[in-house]
Every structure is written in C-alpha cells, then in structure tokens.
Residue frames as qw, qx, qy, qz and C-alpha x, y, z in Angstrom:
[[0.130, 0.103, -0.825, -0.540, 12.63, 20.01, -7.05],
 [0.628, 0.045, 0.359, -0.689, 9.13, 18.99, -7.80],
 [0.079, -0.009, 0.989, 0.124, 8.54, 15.14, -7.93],
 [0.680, -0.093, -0.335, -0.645, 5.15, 14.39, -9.60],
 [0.224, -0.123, 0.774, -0.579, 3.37, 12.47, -7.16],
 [0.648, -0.142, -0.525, -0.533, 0.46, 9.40, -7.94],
 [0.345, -0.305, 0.724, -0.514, -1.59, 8.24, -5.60],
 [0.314, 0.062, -0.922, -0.217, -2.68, 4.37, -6.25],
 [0.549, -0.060, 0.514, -0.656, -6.10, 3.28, -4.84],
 [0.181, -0.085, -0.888, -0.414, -7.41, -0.05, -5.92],
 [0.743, -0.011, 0.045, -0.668, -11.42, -0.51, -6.24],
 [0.396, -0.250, -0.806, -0.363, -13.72, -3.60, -6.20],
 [0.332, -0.594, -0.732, 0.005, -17.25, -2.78, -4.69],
 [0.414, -0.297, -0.385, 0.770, -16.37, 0.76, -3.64],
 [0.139, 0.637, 0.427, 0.627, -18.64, 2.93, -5.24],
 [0.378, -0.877, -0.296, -0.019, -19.92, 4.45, -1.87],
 [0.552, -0.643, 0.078, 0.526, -16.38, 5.59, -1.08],
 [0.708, 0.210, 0.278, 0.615, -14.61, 6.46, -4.37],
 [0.003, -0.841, -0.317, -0.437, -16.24, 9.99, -4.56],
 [0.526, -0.850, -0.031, 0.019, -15.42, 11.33, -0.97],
 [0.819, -0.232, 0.273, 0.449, -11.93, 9.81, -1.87],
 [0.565, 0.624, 0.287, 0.457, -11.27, 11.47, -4.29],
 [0.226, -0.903, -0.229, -0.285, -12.41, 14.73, -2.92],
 [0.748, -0.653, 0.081, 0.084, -10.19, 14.01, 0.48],
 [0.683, -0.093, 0.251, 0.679, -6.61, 13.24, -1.18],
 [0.370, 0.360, 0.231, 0.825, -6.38, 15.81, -3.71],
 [0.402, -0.867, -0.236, -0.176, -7.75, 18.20, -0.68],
 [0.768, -0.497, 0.241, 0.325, -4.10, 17.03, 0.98],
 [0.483, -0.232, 0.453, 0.712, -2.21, 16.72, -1.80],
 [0.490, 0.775, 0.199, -0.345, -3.74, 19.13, -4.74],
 [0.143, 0.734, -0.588, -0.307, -0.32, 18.58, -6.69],
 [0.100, -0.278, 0.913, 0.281, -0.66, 15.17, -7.35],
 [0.529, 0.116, -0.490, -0.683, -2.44, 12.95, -9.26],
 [0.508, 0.011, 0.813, -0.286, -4.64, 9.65, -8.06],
 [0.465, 0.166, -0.740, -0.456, -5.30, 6.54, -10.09],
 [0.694, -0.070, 0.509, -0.504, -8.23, 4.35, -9.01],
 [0.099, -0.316, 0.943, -0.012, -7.33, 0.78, -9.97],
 [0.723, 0.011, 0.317, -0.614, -10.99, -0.58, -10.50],
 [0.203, -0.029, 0.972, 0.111, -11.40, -4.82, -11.04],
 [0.352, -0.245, -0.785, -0.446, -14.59, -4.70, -12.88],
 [0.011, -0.124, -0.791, 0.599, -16.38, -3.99, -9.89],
 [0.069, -0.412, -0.788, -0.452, -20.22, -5.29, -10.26],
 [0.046, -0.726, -0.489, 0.481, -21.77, -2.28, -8.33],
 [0.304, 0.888, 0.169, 0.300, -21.12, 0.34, -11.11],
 [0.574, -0.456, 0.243, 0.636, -17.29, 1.49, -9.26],
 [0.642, 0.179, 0.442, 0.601, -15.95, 1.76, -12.49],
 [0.019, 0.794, 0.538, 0.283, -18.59, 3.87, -14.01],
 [0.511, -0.839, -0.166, 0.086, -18.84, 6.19, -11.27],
 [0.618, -0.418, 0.233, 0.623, -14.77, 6.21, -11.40],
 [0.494, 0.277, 0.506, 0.650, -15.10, 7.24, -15.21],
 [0.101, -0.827, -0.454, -0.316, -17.09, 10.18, -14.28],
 [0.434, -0.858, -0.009, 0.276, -15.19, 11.65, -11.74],
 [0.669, -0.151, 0.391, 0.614, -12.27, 11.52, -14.13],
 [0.306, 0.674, 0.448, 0.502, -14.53, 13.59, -17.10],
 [0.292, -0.900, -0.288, -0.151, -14.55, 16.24, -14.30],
 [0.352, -0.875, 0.330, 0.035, -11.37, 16.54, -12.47],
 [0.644, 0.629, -0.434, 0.041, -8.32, 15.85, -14.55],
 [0.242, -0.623, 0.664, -0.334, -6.09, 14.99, -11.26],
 [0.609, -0.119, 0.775, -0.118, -7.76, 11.74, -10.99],
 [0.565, 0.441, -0.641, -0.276, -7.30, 8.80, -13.95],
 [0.898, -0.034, 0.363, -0.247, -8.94, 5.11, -14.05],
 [0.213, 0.498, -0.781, -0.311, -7.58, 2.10, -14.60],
 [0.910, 0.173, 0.064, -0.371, -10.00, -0.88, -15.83],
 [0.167, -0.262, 0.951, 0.001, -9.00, -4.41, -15.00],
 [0.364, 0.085, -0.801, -0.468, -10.85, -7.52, -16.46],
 [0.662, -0.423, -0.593, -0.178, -11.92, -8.87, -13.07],
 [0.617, -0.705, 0.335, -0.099, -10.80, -9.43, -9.27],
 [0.783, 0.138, -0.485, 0.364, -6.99, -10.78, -8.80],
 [0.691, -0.443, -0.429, 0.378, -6.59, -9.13, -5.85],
 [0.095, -0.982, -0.100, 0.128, -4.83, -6.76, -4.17],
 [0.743, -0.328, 0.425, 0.400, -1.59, -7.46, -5.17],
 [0.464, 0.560, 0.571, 0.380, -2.48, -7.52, -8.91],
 [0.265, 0.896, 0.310, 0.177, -4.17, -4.65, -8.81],
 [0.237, -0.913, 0.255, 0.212, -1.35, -2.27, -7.30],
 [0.621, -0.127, 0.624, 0.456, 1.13, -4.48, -9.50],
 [0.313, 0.649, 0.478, 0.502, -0.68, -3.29, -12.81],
 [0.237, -0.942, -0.040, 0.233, -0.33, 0.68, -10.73],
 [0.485, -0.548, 0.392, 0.557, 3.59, 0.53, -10.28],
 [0.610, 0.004, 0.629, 0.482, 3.78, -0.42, -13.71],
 [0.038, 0.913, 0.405, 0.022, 1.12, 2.31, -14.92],
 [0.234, -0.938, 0.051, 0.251, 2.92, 4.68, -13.06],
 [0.455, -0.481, 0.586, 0.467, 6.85, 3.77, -14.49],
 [0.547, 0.594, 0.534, 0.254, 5.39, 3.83, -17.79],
 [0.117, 0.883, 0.302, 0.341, 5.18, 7.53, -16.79],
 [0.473, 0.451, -0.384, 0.652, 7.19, 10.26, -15.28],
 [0.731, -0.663, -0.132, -0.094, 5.68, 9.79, -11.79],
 [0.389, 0.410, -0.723, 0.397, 8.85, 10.01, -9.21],
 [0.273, -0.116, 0.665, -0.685, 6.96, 9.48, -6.20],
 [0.595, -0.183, -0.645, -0.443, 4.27, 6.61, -6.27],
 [0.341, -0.114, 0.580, -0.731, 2.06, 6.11, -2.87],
 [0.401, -0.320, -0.786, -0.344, -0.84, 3.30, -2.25],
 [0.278, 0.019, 0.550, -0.787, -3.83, 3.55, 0.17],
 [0.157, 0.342, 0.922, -0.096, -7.27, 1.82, 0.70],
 [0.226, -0.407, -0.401, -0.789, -10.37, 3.31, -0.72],
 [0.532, -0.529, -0.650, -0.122, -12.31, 2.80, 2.66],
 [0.098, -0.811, 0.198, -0.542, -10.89, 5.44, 4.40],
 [0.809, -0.523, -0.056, 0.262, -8.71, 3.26, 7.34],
 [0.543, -0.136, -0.068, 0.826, -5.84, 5.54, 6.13],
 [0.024, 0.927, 0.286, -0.242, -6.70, 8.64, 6.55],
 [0.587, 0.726, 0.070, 0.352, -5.86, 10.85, 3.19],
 [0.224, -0.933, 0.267, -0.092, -4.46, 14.12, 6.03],
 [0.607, -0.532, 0.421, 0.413, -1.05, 11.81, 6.39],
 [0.784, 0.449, 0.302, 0.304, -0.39, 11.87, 2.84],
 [0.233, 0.872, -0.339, 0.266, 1.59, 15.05, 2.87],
 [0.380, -0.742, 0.547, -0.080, 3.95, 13.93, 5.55],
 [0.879, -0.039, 0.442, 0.177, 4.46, 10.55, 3.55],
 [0.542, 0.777, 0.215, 0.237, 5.29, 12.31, 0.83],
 [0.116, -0.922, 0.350, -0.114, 7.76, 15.02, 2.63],
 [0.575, -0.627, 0.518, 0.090, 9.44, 12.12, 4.04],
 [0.844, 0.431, 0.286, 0.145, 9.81, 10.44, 0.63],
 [0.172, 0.983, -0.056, 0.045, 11.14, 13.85, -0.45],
 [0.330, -0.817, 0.450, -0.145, 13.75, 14.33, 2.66],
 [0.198, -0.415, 0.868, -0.189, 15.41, 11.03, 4.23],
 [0.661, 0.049, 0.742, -0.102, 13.31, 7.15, 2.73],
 [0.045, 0.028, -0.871, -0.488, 13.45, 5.30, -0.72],
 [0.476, -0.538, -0.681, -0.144, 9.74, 3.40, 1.03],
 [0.024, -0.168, 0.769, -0.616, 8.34, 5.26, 3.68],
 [0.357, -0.342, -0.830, -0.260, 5.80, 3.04, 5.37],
 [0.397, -0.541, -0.011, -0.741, 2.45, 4.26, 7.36],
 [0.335, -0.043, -0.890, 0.307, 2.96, 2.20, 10.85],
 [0.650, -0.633, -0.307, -0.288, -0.21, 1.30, 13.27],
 [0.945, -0.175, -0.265, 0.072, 2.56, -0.04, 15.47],
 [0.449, 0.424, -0.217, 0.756, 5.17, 2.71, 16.46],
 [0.101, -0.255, 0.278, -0.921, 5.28, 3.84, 19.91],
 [0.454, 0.213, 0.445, -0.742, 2.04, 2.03, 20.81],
 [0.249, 0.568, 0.747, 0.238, -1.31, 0.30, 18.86],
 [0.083, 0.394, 0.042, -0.914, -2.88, 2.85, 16.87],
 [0.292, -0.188, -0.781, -0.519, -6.10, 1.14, 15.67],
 [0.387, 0.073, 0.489, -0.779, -9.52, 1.57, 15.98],
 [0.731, 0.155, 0.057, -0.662, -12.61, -0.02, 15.82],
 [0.474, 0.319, -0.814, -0.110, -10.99, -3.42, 15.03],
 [0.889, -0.423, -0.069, -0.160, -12.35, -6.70, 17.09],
 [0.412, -0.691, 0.588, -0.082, -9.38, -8.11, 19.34],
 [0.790, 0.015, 0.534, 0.303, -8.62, -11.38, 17.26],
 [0.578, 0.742, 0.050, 0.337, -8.13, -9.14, 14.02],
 [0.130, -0.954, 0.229, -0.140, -5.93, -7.11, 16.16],
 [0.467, -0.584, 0.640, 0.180, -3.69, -9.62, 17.82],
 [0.853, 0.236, 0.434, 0.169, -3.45, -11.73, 14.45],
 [0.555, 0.776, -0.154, 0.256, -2.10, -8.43, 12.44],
 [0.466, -0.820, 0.332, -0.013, 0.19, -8.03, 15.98],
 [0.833, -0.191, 0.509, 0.105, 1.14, -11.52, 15.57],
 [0.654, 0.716, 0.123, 0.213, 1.87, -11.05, 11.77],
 [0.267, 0.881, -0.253, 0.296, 4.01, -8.38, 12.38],
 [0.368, -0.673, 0.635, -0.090, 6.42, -10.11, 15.08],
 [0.844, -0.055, 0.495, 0.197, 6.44, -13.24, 13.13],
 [0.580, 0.774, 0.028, 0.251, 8.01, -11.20, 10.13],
 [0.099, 0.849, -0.449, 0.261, 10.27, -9.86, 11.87],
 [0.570, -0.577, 0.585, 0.000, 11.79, -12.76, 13.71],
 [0.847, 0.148, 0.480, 0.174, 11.77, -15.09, 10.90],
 [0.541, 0.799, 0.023, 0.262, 13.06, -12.40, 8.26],
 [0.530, -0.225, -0.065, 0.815, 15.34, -9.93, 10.63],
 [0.242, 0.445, 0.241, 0.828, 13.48, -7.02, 8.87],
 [0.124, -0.325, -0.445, 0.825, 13.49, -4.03, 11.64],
 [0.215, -0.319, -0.477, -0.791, 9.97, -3.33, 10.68],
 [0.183, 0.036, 0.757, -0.626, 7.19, -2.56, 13.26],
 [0.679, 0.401, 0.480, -0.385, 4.19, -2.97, 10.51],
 [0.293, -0.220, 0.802, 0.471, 4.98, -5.35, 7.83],
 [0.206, 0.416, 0.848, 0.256, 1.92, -6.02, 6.63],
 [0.259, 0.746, 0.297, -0.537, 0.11, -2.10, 6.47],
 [0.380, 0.389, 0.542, 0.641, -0.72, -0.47, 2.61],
 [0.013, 0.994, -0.064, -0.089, -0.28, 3.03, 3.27],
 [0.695, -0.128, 0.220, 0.672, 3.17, 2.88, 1.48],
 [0.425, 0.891, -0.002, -0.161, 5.41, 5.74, -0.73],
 [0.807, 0.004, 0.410, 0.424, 7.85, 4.27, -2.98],
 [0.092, -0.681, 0.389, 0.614, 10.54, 6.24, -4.68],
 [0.631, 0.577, -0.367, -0.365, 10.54, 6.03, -8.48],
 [0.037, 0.574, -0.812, 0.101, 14.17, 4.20, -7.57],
 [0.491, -0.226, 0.736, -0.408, 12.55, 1.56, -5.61],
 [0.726, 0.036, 0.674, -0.129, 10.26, -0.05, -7.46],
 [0.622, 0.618, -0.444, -0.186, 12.30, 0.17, -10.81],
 [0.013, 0.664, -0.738, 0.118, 14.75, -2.09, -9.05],
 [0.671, 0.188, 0.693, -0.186, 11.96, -5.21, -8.40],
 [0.083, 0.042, -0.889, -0.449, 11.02, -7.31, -10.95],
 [0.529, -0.053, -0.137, -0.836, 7.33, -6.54, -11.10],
 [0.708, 0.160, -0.589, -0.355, 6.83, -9.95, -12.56],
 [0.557, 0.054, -0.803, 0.207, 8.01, -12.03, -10.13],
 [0.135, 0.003, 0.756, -0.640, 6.25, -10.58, -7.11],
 [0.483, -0.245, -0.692, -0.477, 2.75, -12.99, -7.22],
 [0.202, -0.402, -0.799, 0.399, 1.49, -12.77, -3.65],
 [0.273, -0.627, -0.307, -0.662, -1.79, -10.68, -2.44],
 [0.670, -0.608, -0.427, -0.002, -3.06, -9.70, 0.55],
 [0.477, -0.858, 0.189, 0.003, -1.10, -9.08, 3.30],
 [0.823, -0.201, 0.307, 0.434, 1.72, -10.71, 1.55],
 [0.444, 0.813, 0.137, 0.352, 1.75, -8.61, -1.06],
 [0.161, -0.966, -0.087, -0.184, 2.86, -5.89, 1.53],
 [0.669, -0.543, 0.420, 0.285, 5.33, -8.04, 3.73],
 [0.819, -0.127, 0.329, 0.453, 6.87, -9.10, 0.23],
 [0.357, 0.818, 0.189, 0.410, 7.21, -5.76, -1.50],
 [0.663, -0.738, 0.057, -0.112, 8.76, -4.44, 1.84],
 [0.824, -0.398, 0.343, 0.213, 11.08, -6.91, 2.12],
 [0.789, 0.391, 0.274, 0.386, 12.53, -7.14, -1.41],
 [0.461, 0.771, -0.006, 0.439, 12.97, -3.89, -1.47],
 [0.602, -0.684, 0.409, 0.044, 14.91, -3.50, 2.58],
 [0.847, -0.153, 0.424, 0.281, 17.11, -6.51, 0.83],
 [0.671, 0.584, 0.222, 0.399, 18.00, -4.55, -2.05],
 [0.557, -0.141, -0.331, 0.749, 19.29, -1.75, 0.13],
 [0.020, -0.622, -0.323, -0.713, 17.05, 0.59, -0.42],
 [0.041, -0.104, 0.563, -0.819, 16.28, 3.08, 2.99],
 [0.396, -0.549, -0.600, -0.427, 13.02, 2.14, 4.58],
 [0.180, -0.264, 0.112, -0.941, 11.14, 4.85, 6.93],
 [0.146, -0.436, -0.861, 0.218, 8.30, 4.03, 9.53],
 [0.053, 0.238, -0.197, 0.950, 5.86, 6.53, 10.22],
 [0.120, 0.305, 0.869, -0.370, 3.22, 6.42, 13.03],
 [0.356, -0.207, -0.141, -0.900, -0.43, 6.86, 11.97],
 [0.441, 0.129, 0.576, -0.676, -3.91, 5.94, 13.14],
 [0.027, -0.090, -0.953, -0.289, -5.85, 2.87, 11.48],
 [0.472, 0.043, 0.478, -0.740, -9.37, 3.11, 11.41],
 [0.422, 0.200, 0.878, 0.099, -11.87, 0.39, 10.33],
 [0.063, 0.323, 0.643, 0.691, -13.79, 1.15, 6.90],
 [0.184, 0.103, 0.299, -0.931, -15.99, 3.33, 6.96],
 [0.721, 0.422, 0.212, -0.507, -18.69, 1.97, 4.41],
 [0.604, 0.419, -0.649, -0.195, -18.76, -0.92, 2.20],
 [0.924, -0.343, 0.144, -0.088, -17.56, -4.40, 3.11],
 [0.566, -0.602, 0.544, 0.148, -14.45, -6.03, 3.94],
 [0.776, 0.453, -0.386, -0.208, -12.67, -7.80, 0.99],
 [0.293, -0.632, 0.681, -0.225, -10.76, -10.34, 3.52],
 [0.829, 0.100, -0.392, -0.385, -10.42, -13.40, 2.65],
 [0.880, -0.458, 0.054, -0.113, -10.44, -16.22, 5.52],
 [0.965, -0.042, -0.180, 0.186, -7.12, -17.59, 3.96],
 [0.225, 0.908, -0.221, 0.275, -5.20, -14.15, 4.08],
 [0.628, -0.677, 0.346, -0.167, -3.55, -15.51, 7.03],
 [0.867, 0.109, 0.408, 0.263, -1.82, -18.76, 5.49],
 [0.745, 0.523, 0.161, 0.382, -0.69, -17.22, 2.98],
 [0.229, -0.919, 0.247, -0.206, 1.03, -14.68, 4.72],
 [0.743, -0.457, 0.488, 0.028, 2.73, -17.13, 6.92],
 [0.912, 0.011, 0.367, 0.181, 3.74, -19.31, 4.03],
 [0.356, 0.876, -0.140, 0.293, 5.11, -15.87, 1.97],
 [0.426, -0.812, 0.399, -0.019, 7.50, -15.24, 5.16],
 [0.799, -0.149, 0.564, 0.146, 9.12, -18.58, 4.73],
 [0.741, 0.541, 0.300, 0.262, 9.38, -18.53, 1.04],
 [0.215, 0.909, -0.287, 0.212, 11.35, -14.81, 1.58],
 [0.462, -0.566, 0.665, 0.155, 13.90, -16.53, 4.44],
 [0.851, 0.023, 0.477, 0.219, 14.30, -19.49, 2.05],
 [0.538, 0.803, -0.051, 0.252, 15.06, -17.10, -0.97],
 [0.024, -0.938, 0.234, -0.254, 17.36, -14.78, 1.07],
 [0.694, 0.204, -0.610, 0.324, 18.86, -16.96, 3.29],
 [0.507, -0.765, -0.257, 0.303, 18.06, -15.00, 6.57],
 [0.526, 0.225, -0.013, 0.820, 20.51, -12.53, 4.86],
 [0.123, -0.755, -0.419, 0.489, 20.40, -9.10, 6.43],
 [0.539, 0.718, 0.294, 0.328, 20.33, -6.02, 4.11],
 [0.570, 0.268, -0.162, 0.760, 23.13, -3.40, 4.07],
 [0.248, -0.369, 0.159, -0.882, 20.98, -0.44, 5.07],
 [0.091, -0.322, -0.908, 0.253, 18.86, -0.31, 7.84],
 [0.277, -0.645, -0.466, -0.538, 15.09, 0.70, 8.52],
 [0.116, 0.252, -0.235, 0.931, 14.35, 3.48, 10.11],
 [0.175, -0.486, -0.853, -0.071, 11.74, 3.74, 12.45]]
C-alpha cells in the first residue's frame, strides 16, 4: 500500500538552510511531500520558502503570525497534515542535526512494525557530535530523568526526528498539548506510549547545526523538568499496555 508521506520542518531564521533542505529530503524520500512551518521569520525564510514552493510542487509553506515555538509550530503541522490524507507524518530540524539519509528507514519502520518511530542519539552508545559536554550530559540527564520519573522505556525522550502514524496523532487532543521545546517531544511521546500506541527507537547520529544559530532558550531545561512531573501527576505513574521497542 502506498501511505502518502509529509515531512514537517519548522523555520524561524533559517533561510541559509531551507534550500539545501529541501533539496536533501525529497533526494531520500522523492515520494513524499515536505511542509516548512515558517514563524514570520525576519531574515526573508518565508519568502525564500514561497519560492521554492513556485518551483517544486513536493514542498508546501505554512505562514505563522510570529514565533510560539517549537511546539506550536509542529502543533499547527499535525493538524495541517489531518486536515489531509497524509498517513504517515514525520518532523525534523531545518539545520541539518538529523540527517535527511535516515528518513527512509523511519518511514519503512512506520510502514512495518511502530505507530511513533523515534530517531534515538542514545541506543547502543552516544551518537552525537560536535556538542560541548554540559549540553551533552544535560540532554543525558533529561533522558534518564524521564524515564525514572515516568516508567517510559525510552532511551531519547526528548529528540525531534519523530514518524507518527496517521492513527497516532488523531488519538491526542491537539489542543491540550501546550508545552515547547524539549517538552514538547517528552510530552507528545508520552501521551501517545500511554494511549497504547507501539513506540519504535531507532539509532541515528546527531550532529550540531550546520549554519544559522541555535534557537535554545536558557529556560528549556525547567520546563522540561516541570512537564515530566505534570505527565506523572496526570497519569499516575500508570504504565501503558504496550511496550516500546527499542
């Protein structure tokens, strides 16, 4: 069966990358389609995004008012996409730290045997470059406080190289997930592990941006931490029927 396949990229400030991006996924995947997410970005993104679209039908902007994050923006995607007959819906960074070449095998495994399957640094080993050693042991740390305070047999909670079945993320309430950041990731993840859906690990290689600048924001941390807590208190520490796969 062929599942139409969209790949989600959100913009702000990415002009130097959006082009190559482009180029790079739909090199990998040439059957699907990619939607660049763009916040109003004040370098001419947009623009630039609206042009590559006049040219190569595969790829299709979507123009936000401002910056809400990263959350937002892939929140206004899903919803984009389930509008439409997308069955297979995939996010990634515009800065090239995921590297487009895994996008078929997320996709295959979407296909084969996972509802979510997620792109893990953390399988078998670190698989990150170019990162300083406090960014490193803080996502480390991230990812083993999620999992002891949740229970969810994830080894990277907090990466956005995801592919979500159609299934998956009809079954959230859109609306109600309001974190960014690295929460965004841990609580999209989670909601959907608790709903029973199968979640999939697979191992890839992180690399730091290539060009541009970092959109991190100092508190990303906190709020991370204070998401975790807010999912045990929802759930109860409940565990979910199916397990993740790693």
């Amino acid at each position: 069966m062929n599942e139409k396949a969209l790949i989600i990229i959100p913009t702000y400030d990415e002009r130097e990358n959006v082009g190559p991006m482009a180029e790079a996924v739909l090199g990998q995947v040439p059957e699907a389609n990619i939607l660049f997410v763009d916040d109003n970005s004040p370098d001419g993104t947009g623009a630039l995004l609206d042009d590559i679209a006049a040219r190569e039908p595969r790829v299709l902007v979507l123009h936000r008012a401002g910056k809400e994050g990263l959350g937002r923006a892939y929140i206004a995607g899903f919803k984009w996409a389930l509008a439409r007959d997308y069955a297979l819906i995939c996010e990634m960074d515009c800065d090239f730290s995921h590297d487009p070449a895994v996008l078929p095998t997320l996709l295959k495994t979407a296909r084969e045997s996972a509802d979510l399957v997620l792109g893990s640094r953390y399988i078998g080993g670190i698989r990150v470059m170019n990162w300083p050693m406090n960014r490193l042991l803080l996502s480390t740390g991230a990812a083993q406080y999620v999992r002891a305070v949740t229970g969810m047999p994830v080894n990277d909670p907090t990466g956005g190289f995801k592919c979500f079945r159609r299934a998956v993320l009809e079954a959230i309430d859109l609306d109600r997930i309001t974190s960014n950041g690295y929460s965004f990731q841990i609580e999209m993840t989670h909601t959907a592990w608790m709903k029973g859906f199968t979640v999939q690990e697979i191992p890839i290689v992180f690399e730091d941006r290539r060009a541009g600048y970092s959109k991190m924001r100092a508190n990303i941390a906190t709020e991370a931490m204070l998401m975790v807590l807010r999912l045990w208190a929802r759930c109860g520490f409940r565990r979910s029927p199916r397990k993740a796969g790693a």
